[in-house]
C-alpha positions as CSV (number, residue, x, y, z in Angstrom):
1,X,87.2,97.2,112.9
2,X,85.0,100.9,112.3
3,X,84.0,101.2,108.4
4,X,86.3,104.0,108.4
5,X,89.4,102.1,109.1
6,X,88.4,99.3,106.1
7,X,88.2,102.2,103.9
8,X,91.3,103.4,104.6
9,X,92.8,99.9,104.5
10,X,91.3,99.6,101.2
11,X,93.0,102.6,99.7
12,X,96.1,101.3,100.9
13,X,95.8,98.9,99.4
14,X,95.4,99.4,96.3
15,X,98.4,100.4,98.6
16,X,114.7,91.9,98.8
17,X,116.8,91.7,96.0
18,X,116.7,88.9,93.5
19,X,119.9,87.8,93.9
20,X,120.9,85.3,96.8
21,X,117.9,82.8,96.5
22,X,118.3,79.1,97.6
23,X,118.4,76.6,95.4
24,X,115.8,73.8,96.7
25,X,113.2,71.7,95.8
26,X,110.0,73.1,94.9
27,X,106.8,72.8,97.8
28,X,103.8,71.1,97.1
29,X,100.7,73.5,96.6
30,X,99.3,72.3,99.8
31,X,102.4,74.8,101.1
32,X,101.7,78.1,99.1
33,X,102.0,80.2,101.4
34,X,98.9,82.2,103.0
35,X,100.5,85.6,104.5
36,X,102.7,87.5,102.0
37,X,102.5,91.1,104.9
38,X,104.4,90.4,108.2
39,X,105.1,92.0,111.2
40,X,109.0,91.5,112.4
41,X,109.1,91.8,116.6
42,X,112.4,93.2,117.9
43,X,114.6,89.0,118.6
44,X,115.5,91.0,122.0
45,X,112.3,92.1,122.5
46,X,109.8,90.1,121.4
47,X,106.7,92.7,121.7
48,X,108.4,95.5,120.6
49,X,107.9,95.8,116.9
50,X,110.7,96.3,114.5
51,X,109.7,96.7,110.8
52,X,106.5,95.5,108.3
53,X,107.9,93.6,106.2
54,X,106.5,92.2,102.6
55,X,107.3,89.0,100.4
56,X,108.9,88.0,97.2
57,X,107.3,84.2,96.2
58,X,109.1,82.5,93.9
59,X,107.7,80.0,91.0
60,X,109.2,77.4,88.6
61,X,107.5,75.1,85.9
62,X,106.9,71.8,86.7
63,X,108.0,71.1,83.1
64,X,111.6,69.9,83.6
65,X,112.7,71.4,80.3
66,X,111.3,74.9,81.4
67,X,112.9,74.2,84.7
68,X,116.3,73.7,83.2
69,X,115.9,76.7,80.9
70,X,115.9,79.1,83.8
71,X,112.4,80.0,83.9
72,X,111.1,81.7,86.9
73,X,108.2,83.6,87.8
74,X,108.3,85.7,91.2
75,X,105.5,87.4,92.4
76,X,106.8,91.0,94.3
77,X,104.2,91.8,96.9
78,X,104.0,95.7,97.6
79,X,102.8,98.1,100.1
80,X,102.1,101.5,97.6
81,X,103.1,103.5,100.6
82,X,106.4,102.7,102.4
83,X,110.2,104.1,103.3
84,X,112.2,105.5,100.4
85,X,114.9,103.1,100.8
86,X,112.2,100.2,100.6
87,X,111.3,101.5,96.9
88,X,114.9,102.2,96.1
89,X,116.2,98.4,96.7
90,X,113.3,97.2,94.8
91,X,114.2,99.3,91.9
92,X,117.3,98.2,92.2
93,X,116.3,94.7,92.3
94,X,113.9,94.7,88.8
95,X,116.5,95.3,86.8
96,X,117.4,91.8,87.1
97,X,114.4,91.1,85.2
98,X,113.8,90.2,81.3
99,X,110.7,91.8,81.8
100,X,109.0,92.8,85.4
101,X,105.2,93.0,84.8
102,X,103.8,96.0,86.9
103,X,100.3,96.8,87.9
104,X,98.9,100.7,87.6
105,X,95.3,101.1,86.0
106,X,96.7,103.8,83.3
107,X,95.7,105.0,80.4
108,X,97.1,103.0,77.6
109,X,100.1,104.9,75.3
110,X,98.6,103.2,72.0
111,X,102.2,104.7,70.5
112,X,104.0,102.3,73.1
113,X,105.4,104.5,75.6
114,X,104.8,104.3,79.5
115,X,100.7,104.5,80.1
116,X,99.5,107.7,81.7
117,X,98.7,107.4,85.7
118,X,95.3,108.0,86.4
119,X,96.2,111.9,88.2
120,X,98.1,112.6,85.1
121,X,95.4,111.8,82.5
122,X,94.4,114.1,79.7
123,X,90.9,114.1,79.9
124,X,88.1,113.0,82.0
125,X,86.8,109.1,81.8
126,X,84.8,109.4,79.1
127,X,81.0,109.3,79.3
128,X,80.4,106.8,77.1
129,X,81.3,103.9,79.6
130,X,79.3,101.2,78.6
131,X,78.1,102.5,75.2
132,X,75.2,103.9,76.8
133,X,74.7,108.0,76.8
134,X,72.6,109.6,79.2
135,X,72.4,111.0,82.6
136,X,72.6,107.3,84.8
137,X,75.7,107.1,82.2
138,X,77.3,110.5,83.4
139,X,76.4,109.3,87.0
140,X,78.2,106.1,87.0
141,X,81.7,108.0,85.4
142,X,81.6,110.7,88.1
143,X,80.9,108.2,90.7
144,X,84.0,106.0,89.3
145,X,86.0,109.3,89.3
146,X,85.3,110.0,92.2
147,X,86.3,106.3,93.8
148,X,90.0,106.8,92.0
149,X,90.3,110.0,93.7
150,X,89.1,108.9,96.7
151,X,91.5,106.3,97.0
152,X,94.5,108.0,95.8
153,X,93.8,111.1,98.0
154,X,93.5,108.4,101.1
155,X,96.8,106.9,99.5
156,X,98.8,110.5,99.7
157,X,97.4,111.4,102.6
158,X,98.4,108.4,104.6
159,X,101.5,108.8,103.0
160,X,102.6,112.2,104.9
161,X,100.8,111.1,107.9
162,X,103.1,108.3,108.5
163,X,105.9,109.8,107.3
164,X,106.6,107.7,104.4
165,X,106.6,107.4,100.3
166,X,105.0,107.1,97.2
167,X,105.5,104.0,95.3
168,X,105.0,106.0,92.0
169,X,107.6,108.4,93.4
170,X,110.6,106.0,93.4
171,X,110.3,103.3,90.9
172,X,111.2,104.2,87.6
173,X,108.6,102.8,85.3
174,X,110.4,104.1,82.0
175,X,112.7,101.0,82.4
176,X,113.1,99.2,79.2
177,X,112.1,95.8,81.1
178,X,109.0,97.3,82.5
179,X,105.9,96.0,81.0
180,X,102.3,97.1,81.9
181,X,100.0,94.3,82.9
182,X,96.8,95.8,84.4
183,X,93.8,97.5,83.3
184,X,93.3,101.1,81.6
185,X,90.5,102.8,83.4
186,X,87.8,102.2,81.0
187,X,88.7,99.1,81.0
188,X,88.4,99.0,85.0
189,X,84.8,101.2,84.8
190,X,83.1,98.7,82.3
191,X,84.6,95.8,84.5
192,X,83.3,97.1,87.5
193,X,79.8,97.6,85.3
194,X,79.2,94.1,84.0
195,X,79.6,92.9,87.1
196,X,77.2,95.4,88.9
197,X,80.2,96.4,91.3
198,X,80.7,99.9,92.8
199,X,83.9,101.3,94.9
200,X,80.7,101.4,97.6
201,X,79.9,97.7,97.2
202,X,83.6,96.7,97.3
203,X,84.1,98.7,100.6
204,X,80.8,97.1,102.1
205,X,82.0,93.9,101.2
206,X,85.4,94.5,102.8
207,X,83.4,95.6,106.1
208,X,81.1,92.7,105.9
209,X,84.3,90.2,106.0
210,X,86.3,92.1,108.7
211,X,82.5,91.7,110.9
212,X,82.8,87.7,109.6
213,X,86.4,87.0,111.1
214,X,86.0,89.3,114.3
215,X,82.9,86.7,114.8
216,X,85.1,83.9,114.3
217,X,88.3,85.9,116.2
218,X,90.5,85.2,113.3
219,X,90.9,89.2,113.4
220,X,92.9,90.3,115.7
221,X,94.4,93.4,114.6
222,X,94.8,96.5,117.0
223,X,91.4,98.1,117.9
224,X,90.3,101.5,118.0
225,X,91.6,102.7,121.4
226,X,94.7,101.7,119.9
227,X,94.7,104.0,117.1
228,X,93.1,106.7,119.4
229,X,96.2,106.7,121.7
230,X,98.3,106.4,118.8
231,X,97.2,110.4,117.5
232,X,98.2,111.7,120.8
233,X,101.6,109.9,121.2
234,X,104.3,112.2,121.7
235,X,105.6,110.3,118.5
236,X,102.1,109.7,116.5
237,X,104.0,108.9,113.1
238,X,105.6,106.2,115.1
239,X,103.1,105.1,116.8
240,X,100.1,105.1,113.9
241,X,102.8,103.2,111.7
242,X,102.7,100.5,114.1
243,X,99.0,100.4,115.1
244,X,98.6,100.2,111.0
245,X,101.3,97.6,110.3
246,X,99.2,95.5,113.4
247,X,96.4,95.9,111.0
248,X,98.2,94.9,107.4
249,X,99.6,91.9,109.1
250,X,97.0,90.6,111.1
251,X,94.0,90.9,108.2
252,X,93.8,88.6,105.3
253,X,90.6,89.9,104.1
254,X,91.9,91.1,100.7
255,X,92.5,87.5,99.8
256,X,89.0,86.7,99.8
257,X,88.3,89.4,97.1
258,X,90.1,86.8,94.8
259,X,88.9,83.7,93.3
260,X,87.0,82.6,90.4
261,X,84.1,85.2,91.4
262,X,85.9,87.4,93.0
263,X,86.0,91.1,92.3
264,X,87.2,93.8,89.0
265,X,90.4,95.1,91.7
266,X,91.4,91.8,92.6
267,X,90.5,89.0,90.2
268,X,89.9,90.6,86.7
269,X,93.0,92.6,87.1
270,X,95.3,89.9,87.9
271,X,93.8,88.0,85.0
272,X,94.6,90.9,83.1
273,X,98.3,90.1,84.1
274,X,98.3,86.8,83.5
275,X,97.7,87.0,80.1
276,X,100.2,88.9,79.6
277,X,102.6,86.5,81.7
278,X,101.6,84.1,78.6
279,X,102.5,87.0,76.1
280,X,106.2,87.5,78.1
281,X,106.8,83.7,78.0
282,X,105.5,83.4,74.3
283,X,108.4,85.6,73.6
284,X,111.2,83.7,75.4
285,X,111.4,85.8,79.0
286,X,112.7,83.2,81.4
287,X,113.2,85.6,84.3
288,X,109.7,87.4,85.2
289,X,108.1,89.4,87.9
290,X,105.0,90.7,88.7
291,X,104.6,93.4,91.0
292,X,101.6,94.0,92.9
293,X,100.1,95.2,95.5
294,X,100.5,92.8,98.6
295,X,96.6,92.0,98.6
296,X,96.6,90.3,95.0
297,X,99.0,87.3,95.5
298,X,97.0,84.6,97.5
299,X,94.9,84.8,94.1
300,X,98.0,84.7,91.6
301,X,99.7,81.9,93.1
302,X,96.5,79.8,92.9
303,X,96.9,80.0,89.5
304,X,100.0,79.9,88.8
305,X,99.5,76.9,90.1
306,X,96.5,75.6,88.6
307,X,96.7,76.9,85.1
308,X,100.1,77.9,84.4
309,X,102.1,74.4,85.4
310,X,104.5,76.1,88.2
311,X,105.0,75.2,91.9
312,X,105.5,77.2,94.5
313,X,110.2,77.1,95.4
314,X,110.6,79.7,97.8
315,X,110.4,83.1,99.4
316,X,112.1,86.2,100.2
317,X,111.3,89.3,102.6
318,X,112.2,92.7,102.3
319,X,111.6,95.6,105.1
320,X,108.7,98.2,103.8
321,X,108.7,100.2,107.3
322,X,111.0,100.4,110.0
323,X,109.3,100.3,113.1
324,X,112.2,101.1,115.2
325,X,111.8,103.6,117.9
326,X,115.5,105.6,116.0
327,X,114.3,104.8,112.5
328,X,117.8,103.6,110.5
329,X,117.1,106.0,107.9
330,X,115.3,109.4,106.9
331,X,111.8,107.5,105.3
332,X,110.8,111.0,104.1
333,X,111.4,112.5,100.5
């Protein structure tokens, strides 16, 4: 795997309805599960791909009385860039919800309102990061600027090259169930500063564990002759969308960005959702979600596990691409 391609991997990153779940007993934690990005083959052809699909875990309390009160906590895995109609049915399926915990490092609305996306902020991260004014200062807020942009602008431009959507585009965050749970971004910046991490050193240490598992041949993702053939197929959206869903499903390198050391994007964000998990349950929500990107969930379930009392019940896919060679639906805007 070429630096290039774990870059863009880590933009993306970065990139089911409730209803109809089965009622069963809960699995032990030994059976959390490990992969929560698949790759469905066609049933009638088993190499031929068919969609990439993501998962919906499900948690309960241990606490019988919880358990009886109808309190559930399901983590929503997400792609950021997928079909229209894979957005739309998860909208659809949020407002099921007493309150559906949502991850976008945003500028806060201290008035309450819906946090300001980081393209759509007023001003500049101020240079102040850190309390410390001064030229290193004013180096280390362009250089965080410049890793947001660099990430969303990978973000959009996969986005059009595959043929697909924005998250942002289709979920509507003004929902009155919707509840931000992540970071604002100078929040994220003085994170990132305290623990002497840099969008470089996250993306080096991304390419150092993609060398790690092609040593061990736990990587087996499609290779770079793949993806070369894909840009001159006579159906290159097609056929890129399949070399990268290959990738998404094959690499579980995010997951080792989690952890108790972890990293600021992985393990200090989802902290930062976790407390407010406790905030939601303080108030009496019984039926919560947290969506997320895709990469975050090996570390959430750990401790929803560990520090929160719940066990792992059971989980749900939904279709993010369709990998069909007659795509079922129009996955453009």
């Amino acid at each position: 795997m070429t630096l290039r391609r774990i870059v863009w991997l880590f933009g993306l990153a970065q990139v089911v309805a409730v209803c109809g779940w089965a009622t069963e007993e809960a699995k032990p934690a030994a059976e959390l599960p490990r992969k929560f990005i698949r790759m469905t083959m066609n049933p009638e052809r088993p190499r031929v791909p068919q969609s990439l699909d993501t998962s919906i875990v499900r948690f309960v309390p241990t606490d019988e009385k919880l358990a009886n009160a109808g309190v559930t906590v399901d983590l929503i895995g997400v792609i950021h860039i997928g079909d229209k109609g894979y957005f739309r049915k998860l909208d659809n399926s949020f407002k099921k919800y007493d309150a559906l915990l949502y991850e976008m490092v945003a500028e806060k609305d201290k008035a309450g309102g819906a946090p300001s996306r980081w393209k759509d902020r007023p001003e500049p991260l101020s240079k102040s990061v850190g309390n410390e004014v001064g030229e290193s200062s004013i180096i280390e807020d362009k250089a965080f600027e410049a890793g947001m942009t660099v990430i969303g602008g990978m973000q959009l431009g996969a986005k059009d090259m595959l043929g697909l959507s924005f998250q942002l585009d289709w979920i509507d965050y003004d929902a009155p169930n919707m509840v931000h749970a992540d970071m604002s971004p100078e929040e994220f910046a003085q994170k990132m500063k305290d623990r002497g991490e840099s969008f470089i050193t996250m993306f080096m240490q991304l390419f150092m564990e993609a060398l790690a598992q092609q040593r061990t041949n736990k990587q087996r993702g499609a290779n770079d002759l793949a993806l070369l053939f894909a840009f001159f197929s006579s159906n290159r959206e097609l056929a890129l969308k399949r070399v990268m869903a290959q990738q998404f499903a094959t690499t579980d390198i995010f997951n080792n960005l989690g952890g108790e050391k972890g990293t600021t994007i992985i393990t200090e964000r989802n902290l930062i959702a976790l407390e407010v998990l406790r905030e939601q349950l303080a108030k009496g929500k019984k039926r919560i979600g947290i969506f997320y990107g895709a990469g975050h969930l090996s570390d959430f379930s750990r401790r929803l596990v560990n520090d929160f009392g719940m066990k792992f019940q059971d989980e749900k896919w939904i279709e993010a691409w369709d990998l069909r060679v007659n795509p079922k639906r129009s996955s453009r805007r």
